[in-house]
C-alpha positions in Angstrom: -4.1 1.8 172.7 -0.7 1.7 172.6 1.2 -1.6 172.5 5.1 -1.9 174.0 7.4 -4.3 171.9 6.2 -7.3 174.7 2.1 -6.5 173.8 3.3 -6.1 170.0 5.2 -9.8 170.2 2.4 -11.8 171.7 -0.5 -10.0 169.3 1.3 -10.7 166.5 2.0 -14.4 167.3 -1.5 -14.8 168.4 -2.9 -12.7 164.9 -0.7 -15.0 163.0 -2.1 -18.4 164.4 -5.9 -17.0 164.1 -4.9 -14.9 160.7 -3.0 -18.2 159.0 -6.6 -20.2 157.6 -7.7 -16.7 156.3 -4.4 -16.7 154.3 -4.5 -19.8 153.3 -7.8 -19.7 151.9 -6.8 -16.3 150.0 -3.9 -18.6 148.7 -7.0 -21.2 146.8 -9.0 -18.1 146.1 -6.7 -16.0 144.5 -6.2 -18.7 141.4 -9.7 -19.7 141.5 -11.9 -16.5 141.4 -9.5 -13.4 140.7 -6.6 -14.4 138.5 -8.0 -15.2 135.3 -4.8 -16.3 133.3 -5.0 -19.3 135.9 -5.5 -22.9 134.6 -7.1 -23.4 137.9 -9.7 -19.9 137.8 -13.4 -20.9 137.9 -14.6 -17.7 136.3 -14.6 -15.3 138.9 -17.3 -14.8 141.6 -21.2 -16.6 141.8 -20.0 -19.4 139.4 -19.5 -23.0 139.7 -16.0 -24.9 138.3 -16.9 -28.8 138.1 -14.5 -31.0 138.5 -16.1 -34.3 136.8 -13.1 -36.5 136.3 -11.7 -38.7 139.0 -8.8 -37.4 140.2 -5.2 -39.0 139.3 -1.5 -38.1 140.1 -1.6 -35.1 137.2 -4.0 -33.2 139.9 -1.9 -30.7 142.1 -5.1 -28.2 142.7 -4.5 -29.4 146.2 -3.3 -31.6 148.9 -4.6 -34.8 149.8 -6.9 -35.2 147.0 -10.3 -37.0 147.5 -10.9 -39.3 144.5 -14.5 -40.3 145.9 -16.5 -37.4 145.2 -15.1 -35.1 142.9 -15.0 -31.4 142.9 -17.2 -28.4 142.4 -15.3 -25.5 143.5 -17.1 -22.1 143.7 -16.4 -18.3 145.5 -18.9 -16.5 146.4 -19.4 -11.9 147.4 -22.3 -11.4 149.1 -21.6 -7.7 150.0 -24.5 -6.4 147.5 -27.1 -9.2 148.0 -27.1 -13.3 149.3 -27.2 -15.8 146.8 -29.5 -19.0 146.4 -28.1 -21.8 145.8 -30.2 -24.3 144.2 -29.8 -28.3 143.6 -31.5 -30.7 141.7 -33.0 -34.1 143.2 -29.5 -36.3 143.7 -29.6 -39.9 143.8 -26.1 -40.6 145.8 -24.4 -38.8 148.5 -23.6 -35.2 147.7 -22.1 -32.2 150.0 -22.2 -28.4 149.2 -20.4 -27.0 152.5 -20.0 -23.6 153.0 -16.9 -21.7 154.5 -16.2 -18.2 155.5 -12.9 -16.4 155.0 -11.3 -17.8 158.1 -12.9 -21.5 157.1 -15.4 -21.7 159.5 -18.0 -23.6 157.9 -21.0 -21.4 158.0 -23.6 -24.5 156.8 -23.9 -27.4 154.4 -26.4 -28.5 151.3 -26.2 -32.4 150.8 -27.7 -35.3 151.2 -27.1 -35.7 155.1 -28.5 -32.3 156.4 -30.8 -31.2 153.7 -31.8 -35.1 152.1 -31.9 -35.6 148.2 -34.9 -33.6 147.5 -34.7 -30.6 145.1 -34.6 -27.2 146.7 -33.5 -23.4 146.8 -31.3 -22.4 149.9 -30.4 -18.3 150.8 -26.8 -17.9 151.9 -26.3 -14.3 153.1 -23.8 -12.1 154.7 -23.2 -10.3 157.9 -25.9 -8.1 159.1 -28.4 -9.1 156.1 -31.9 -8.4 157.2 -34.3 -8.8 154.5 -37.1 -10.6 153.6 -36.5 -14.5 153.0 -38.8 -15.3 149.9 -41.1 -18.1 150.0 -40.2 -21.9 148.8 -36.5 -20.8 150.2 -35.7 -24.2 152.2 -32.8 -22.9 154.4 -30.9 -19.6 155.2 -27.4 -20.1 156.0 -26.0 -16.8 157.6 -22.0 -16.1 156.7 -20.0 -14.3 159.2 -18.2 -13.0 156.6 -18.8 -11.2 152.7 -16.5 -13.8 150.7 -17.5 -17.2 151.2 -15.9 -20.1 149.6 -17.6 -23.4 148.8 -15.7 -27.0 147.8 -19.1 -29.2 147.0 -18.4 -32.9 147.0 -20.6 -35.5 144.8 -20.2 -39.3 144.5 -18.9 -40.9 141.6 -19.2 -44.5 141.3 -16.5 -44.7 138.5 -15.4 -43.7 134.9 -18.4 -44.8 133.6 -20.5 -42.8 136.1 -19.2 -39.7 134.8 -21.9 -38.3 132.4 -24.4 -38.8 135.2 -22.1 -37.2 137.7 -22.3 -34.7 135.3 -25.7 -34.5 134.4 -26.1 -33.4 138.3 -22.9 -31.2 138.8 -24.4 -28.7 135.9 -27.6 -28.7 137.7 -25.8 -26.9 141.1 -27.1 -22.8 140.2 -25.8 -19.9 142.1 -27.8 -17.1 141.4 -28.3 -13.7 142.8 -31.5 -12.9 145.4 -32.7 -10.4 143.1 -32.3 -13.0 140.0 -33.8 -15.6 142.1 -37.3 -13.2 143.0 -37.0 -11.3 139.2 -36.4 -8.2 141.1 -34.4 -5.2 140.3 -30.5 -5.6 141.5 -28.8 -3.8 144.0 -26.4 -0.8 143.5 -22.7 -3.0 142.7 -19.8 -2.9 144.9 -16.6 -1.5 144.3 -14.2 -4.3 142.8 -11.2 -4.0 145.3 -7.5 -3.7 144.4 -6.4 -7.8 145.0 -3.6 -8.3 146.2 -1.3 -11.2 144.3 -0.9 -14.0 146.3 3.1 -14.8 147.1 3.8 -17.5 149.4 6.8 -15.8 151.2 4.2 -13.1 152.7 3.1 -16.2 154.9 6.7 -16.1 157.0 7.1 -12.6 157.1 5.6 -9.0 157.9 3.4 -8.7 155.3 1.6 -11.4 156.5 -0.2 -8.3 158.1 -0.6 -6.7 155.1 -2.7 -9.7 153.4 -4.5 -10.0 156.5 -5.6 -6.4 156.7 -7.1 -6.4 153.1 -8.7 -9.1 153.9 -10.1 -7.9 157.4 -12.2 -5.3 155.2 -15.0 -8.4 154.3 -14.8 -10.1 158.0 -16.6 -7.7 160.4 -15.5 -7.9 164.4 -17.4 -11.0 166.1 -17.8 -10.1 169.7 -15.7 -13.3 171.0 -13.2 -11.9 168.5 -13.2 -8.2 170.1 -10.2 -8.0 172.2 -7.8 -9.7 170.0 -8.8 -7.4 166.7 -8.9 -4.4 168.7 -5.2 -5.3 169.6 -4.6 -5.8 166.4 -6.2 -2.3 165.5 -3.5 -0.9 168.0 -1.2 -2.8 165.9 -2.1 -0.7 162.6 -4.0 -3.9 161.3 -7.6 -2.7 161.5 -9.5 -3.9 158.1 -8.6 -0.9 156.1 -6.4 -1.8 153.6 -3.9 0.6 154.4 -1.4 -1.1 156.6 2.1 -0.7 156.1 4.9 -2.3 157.6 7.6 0.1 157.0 5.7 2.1 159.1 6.0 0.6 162.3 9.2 1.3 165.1 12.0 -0.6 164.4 11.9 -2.2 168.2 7.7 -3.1 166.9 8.5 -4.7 163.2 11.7 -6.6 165.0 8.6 -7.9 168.1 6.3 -8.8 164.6 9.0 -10.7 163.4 9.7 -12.6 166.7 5.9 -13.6 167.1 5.6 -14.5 163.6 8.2 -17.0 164.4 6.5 -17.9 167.6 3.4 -18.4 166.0 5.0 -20.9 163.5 6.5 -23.4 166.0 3.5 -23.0 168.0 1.5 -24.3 164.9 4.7 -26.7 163.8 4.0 -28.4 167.6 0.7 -28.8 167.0 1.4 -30.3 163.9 3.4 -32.8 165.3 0.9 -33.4 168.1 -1.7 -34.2 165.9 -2.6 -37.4 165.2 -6.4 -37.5 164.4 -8.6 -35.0 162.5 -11.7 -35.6 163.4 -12.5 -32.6 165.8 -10.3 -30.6 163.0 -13.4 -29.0 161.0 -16.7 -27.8 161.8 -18.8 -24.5 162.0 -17.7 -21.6 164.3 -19.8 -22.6 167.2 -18.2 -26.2 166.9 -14.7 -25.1 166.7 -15.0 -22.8 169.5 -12.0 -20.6 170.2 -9.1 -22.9 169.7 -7.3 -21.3 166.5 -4.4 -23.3 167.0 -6.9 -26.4 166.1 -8.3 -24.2 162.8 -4.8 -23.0 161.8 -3.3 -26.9 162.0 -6.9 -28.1 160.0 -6.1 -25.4 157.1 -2.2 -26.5 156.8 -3.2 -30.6 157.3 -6.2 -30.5 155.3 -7.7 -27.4 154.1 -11.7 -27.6 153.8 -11.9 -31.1 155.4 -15.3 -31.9 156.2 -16.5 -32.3 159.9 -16.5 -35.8 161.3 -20.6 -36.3 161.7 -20.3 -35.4 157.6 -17.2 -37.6 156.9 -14.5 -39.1 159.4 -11.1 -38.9 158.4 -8.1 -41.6 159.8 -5.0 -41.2 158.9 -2.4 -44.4 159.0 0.6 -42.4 160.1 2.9 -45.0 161.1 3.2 -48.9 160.9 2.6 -51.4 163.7 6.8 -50.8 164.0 6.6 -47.5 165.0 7.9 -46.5 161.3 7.2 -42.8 160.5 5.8 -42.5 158.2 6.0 -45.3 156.8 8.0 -46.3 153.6 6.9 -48.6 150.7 10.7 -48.6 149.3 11.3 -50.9 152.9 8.4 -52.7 153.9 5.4 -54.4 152.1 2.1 -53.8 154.7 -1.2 -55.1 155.1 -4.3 -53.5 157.0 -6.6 -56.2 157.8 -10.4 -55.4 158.8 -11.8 -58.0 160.8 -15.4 -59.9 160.1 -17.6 -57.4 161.5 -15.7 -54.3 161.6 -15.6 -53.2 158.2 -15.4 -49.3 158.2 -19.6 -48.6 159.6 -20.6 -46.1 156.8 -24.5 -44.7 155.7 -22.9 -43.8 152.6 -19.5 -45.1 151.9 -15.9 -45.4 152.1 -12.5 -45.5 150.8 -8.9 -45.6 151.7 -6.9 -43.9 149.4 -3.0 -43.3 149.3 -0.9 -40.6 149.3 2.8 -39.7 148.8 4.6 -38.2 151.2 6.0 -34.9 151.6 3.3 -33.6 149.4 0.6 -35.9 150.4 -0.1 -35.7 146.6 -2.2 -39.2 144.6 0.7 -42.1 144.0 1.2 -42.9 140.4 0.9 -46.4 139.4 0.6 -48.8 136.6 -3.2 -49.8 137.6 -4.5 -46.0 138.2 -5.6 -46.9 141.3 -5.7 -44.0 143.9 -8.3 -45.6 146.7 -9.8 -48.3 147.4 -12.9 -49.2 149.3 -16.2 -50.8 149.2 -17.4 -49.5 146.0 -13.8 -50.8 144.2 -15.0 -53.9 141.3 -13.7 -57.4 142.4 -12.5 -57.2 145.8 -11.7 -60.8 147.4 -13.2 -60.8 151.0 -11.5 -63.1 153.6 -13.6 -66.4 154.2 -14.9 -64.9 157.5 -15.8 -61.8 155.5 -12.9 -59.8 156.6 -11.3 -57.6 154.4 -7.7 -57.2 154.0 -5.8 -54.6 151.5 -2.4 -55.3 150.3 -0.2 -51.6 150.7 3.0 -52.2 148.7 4.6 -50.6 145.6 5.1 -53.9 143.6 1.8 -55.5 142.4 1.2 -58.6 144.1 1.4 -62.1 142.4 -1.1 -63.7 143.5 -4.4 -62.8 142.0 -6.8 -62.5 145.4 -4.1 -60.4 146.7 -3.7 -58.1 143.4 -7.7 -57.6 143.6 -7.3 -56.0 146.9 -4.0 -54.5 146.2 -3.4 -50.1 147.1 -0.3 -49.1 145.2 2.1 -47.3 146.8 5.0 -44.9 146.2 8.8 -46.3 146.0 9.1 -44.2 149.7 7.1 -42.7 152.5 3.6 -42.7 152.3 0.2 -42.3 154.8 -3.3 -43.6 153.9 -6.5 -42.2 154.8 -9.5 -43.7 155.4 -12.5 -41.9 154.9 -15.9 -43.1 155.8 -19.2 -40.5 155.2 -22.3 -40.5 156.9 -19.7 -42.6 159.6 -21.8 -44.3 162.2 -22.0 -43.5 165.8 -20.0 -45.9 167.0 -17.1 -44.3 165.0 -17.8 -41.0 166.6 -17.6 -41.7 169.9 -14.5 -44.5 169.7 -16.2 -47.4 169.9 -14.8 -48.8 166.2 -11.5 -48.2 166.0 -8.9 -48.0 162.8 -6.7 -51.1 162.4 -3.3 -50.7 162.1 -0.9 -50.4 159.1 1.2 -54.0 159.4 4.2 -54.6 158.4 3.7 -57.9 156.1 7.4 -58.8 154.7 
């Protein structure tokens, strides 16, 4: 198959949109599991990094932060064997979810799918046939050989961290063989990884990255006819592409989809106002990569909306945005009976804008919600939360108080284990008010 500069132009701008979350994932992996003179590497592959402190302003690991449940971060190769993952009995809500290379989620471990009971799960790669061993509780099947996991488990505050803790270092990843005291498979080869630079995203060897990383995703059939075009493009899964390589009239029709691709994905952006229907498993997602490539630059590994809903309060009831703390104070105001409907909980928390980073503040208060100490409800039982960068004087309003940045800002709401009546519209977000 040969493509002419037109077929080359629209396969690359395609490629890039469905090739940007596998990118941006190798971007979190590289630090985590391969570099090791990282601050941020968890030790390599098949081993857990908890994160047991809430997060503050210092943390730049990545964008929009949750300070709720903190972190355990962990890579996973299952090209030799699968892995079992095993978790203690947990007492709060908790959230292993599982992602392949192109951040699909491939399943999840917590408290909503698989309850708070202790168990062993199997999480195995493509074409793994074996035998499942007995008292395994779940098999979650990875469409790809590298599989990342960002586990999530409540923390009530600074004082619950040694029993965060005690339950973090009680997550095991262990190999199948380990798990049945069996002898271990022949290793795999270590591959040649490539370093991660961030201009590789905006230019040709974008396909470089891409094919190295092709070599641990095999061809899904819905998948077929745009990696065969990519194949024809010299981008097959081998390692081996080079773009020097290619015609001058191909590299110049690479270069114009690339930039294709990235206002396609900078429209979307914009479009987007809501990320609920963002994250999900393969089968939910579908086929729209435009939808998976704008999730991994909003909010890489978000969590599907039935696990935890996500609202974002982009602009003010003024039609400011984003909105800006240096101009306006703002209020949002939940009514008596339509406080956010959670099984588990949730929070608001703020974020400065451009780099939707935590907001520091003299308080070190990063959310708030309806596990914060000493909120003042209304006298109907409302709740209203004072967003403003000054601290309020009077003392109802200072209880309830989310500090802000001197400048633009959003706030998320996040609400886990959100009840139906979120899901399907029925309770709706109220709106960031202008209150000076």
């Amino acid at each position: 198959m040969r493509l002419t500069p037109e077929e080359a132009r629209r396969t690359a701008a395609d490629a890039w949109i469905w090739g940007y979350p596998l990118l941006e994932n190798y971007r979190t992996m590289y630090p985590q599991a391969i570099d090791a003179d990282d601050p941020r590497y968890v030790g390599g592959f098949g081993r857990f990094r908890h994160y047991s402190e809430p997060f503050t302003a210092a943390n730049t690991d990545v964008v929009t932060p949750n300070n709720d449940t903190p972190y355990s971060w962990a890579w996973l190769d299952l090209r030799a064997e699968p892995v079992v993952v095993s978790v203690p009995a947990v007492d709060r809500y908790y959230v292993l979810p599982f992602h392949d290379l192109d951040t699909a989620y491939v399943g999840y471990v917590g408290a909503r799918t698989t309850g708070q009971e202790p168990g062993d799960h199997l999480l195995a790669g493509p074409g793994w046939n074996g035998t499942v061993p007995e008292g395994i509780a779940s098999v979650l099947r990875a469409d790809t050989f590298l599989v990342g996991v960002l586990g999530r488990t409540y923390l009530s505050g600074p004082e619950d961290v040694p029993a965060l803790r005690a339950i973090q270092e009680r997550y095991l990843l262990r190999p199948l063989s380990t798990y049945t005291d069996t002898a271990a498979p022949h290793p795999v080869d270590e591959p040649v990884w490539p370093v991660w630079r961030e201009e590789d995203l905006g230019n040709v060897e974008f396909f470089t990255l891409l094919d190295f990383l092709l070599q641990f995703f095999p061809v899904l059939e819905r998948e077929r006819d745009l990696r065969d075009r990519l194949a024809a493009l010299g981008v097959s899964g081998t390692g081996e592409f080079e773009p020097s390589a290619l015609a001058p009239e191909l590299r110049t029709a690479v270069e114009q989809g690339i930039a294709d691709a990235r206002a396609r994905l900078d429209d979307a952006r914009r479009a987007t106002q809501v990320s609920t229907h963002l994250f999900g498993t393969r089968a939910e997602l579908g086929d729209d990569y435009v939808v998976r490539a704008v999730a991994a630059d909003k909010g890489l590994y978000g969590l599907p909306s039935a696990e935890a809903w996500y609202g974002g309060q982009l602009a003010d009831d003024r039609g400011n945005q984003p909105p800006n703390a240096a101009d306006h104070d703002h209020v949002i105001h939940f009514p008596a009976g339509h406080l956010p409907p959670a099984r588990f909980f949730w929070s608001a928390t703020m974020y400065r804008l451009p780099e939707r980073l935590l907001v520091d503040n003299e308080i070190d208060r990063y959310s708030i919600g309806d596990r914060t100490p000493g909120l003042v409800y209304d006298d109907d039982g409302g709740l209203t939360l004072y967003v403003r960068k000054d601290r309020p004087a009077d003392p109802k309003q200072a209880a309830n108080w989310l500090p802000a940045p001197d400048g633009p800002f959003t706030v998320v709401v996040r609400m886990y284990g959100p009840d139906p009546s979120v899901l399907d519209g029925g309770w709706r977000l109220p709106p960031l008010t202008v209150a000076d």
